[in-house]
N, C-alpha and C positions, 0 to 999 in steps of 0.2 A: 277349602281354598278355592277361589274363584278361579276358572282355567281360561287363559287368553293364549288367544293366536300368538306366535311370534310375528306376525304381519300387525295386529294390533298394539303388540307390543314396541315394537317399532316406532309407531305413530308418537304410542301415551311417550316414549324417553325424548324425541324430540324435544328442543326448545322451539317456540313458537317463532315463525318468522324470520329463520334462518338455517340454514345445511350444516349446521355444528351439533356436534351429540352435546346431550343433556350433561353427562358425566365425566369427567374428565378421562385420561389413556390407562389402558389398564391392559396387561401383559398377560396372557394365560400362558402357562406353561407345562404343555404335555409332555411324559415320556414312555418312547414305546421301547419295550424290552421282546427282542428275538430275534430272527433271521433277516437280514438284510432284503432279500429276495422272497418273504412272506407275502402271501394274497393278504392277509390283516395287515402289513405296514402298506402295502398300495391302496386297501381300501380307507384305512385312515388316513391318507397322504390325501384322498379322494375328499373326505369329511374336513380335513385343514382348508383347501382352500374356499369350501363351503361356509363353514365358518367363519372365514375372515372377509367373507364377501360382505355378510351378512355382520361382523365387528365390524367394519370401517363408519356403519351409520350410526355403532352403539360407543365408537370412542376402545373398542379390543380389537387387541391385535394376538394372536393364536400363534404360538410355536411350538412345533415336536421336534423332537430330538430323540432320535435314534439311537440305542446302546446296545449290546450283547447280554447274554445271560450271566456271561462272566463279569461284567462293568460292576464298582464297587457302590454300595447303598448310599455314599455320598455324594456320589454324581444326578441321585435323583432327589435330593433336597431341593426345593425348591419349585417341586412340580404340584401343581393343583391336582393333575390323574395322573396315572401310571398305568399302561393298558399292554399288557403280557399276552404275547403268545408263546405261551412254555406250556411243558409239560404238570400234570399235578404237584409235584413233589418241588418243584421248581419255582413254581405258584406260590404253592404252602409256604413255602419259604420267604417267599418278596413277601407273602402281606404280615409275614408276626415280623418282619424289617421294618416295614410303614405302615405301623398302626395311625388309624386318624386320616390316612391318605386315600382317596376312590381307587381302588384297584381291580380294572376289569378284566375278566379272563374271555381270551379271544380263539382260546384253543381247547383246552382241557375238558373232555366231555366226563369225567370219571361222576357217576353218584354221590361217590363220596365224598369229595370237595362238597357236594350241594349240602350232605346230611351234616358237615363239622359246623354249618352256620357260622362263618368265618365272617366276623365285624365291619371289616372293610371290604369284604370283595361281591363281585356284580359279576355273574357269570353273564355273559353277555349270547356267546354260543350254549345252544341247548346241552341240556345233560342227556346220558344214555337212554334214562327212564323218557326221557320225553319223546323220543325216535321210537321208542320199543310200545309206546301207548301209541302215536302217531300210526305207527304202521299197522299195530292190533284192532285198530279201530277200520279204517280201511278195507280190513281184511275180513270185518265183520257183514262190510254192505258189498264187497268183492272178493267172494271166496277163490281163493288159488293165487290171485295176483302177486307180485314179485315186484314188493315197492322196496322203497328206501325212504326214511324221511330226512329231513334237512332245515335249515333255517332259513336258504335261499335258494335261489336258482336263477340264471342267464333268460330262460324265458319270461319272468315271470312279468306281466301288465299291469296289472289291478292293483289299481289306489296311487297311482305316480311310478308304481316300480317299472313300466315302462322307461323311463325318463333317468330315473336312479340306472338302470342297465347301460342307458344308451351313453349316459353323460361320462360314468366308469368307463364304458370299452371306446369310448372317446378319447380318453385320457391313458389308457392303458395298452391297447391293442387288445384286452383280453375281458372273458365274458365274468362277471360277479359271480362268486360262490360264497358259500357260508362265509367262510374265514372272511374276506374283502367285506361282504355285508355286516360281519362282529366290526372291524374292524373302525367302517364307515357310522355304523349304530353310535360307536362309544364316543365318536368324536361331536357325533352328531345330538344326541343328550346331551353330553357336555355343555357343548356351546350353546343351545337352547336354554340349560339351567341357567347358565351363569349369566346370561343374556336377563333372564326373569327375575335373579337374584341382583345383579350390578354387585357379585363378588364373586372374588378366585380364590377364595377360603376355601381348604381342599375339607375344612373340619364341614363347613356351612354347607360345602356342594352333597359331602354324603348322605349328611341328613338330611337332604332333600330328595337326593336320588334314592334312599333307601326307603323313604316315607312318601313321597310327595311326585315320586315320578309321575305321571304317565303322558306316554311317546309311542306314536302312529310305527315311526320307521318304515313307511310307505307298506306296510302290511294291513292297511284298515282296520288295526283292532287298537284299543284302548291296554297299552303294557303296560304292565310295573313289578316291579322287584318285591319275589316274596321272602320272610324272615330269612330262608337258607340262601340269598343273593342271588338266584335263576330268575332269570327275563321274565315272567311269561309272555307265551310269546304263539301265536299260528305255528304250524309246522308246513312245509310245502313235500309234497309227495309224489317223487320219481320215479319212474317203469320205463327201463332200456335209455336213460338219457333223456329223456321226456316227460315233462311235468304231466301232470294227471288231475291232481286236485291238492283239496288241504284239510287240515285239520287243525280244529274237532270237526268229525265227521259228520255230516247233517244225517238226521236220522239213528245216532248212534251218542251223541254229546250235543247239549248247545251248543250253537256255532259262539258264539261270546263265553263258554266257561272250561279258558285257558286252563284251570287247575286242573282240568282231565287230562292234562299230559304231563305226568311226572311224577316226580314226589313232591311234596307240600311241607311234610315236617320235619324238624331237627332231629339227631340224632338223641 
């Protein structure tokens, strides 16, 4: 598949010669399932209006809609994604409800979620294995050190994520963490696929997100979604509250082969 900018993308849906999108109005409909007061529903709250910055020249218009963990499976009919921040068990459950449906997890770091290779779901936040390789690597070229890894962090510069920081705690009062980066990731694929597809086919979006992804997420690396639905993804690497570096660790993994952090295979 030939990969185009969404700036180029842009351009090619234009009609020629006039400020009207190529395709007529099209409705996306997100729902995020968790805590009112989540960093994942602020950071996706962050990715809606992103999104709809960038629909208004494609002819989409982007809504989420907020539920609880309790809200019954028929209130999400109708959603292109479904992007959870729940627990595993919790998880596990929304997606044998919406089969067919993108369902990303914004919280749930368990393995196991990753090993069941679950049809519909996109772990979006890294698994355990990925933090526990991330840090062992680290550890390899900094003996003793006292990291943590992570998927994001408030400092981080490199590749726009300056900018992604700034625009969040703009909007927020508050600095980006994993969760708000899952959060902002899912909306933000989202709206890029469906922008490259000119559908909100939640059957069409998965199969492209599970086959056909790959998305910067202002981390510099070429990501996509391997068969068990985990990111791959850089890990960013913490010491006392302070970024450090990343991983794969140079001199220890290719800097480009994401699959040295985690597990890879199904159960």
């Amino acid at each position: 598949m030939r990969k185009w900018s969404i700036t180029t993308l842009t351009v090619l849906l234009f009609c020629a010669g006039t400020i009207e999108p190529c395709f007529g109005a099209m409705d996306v409909k997100l729902v995020y399932i968790g805590s009112e007061g989540d960093a994942a529903l602020l950071g996706a709250r962050q990715g809606l209006d992103e999104a709809n910055l960038q629909g208004q020249f494609l002819g989409q218009k982007y809504i989420l809609e907020a539920r609880t963990a309790a809200a019954p499976v028929a209130e999400l009919h109708g959603a292109t994604a479904v992007l959870a921040s729940l627990d595993a068990g919790a998880f596990q459950a929304l997606a044998a409800a919406l089969p067919g449906v993108p369902l990303f997890n914004l919280r749930a770091t368990d393995d196991a979620l990753r090993a069941a290779c679950i049809a519909n779901a996109l772990h979006v936040i890294p698994g355990d294995a990925m933090a526990r390789d991330a840090v062992a690597q680290w550890r390899k070229v900094h003996p003793g050190a006292k990291v943590t890894a992570g998927a994001w962090h408030g400092e981080f510069i490199k590749f726009a994520g300056r900018d992604l920081n700034k625009r969040y705690r703009a909007a927020t009062g508050k600095g980006m963490d994993d969760h708000a980066w899952a959060g902002w990731a899912a909306v933000k694929m989202t709206s890029d696929s469906v922008a490259r597809l000119n559908s909100a086919d939640p059957g069409t979006l998965l199969a492209f997100l599970r086959d056909d992804l790959r998305f910067d997420g202002q981390k510099g690396a070429e990501m996509s979604f391997r068969a068990s639905g985990q990111l791959r993804q850089p890990m960013l690497l913490v010491e006392d509250g302070r970024l450090v570096g990343e991983a794969p660790v140079r001199g220890v993994a290719g800097p480009d082969d994401l699959d040295t952090l985690g597990n890879t295979a199904c159960r």
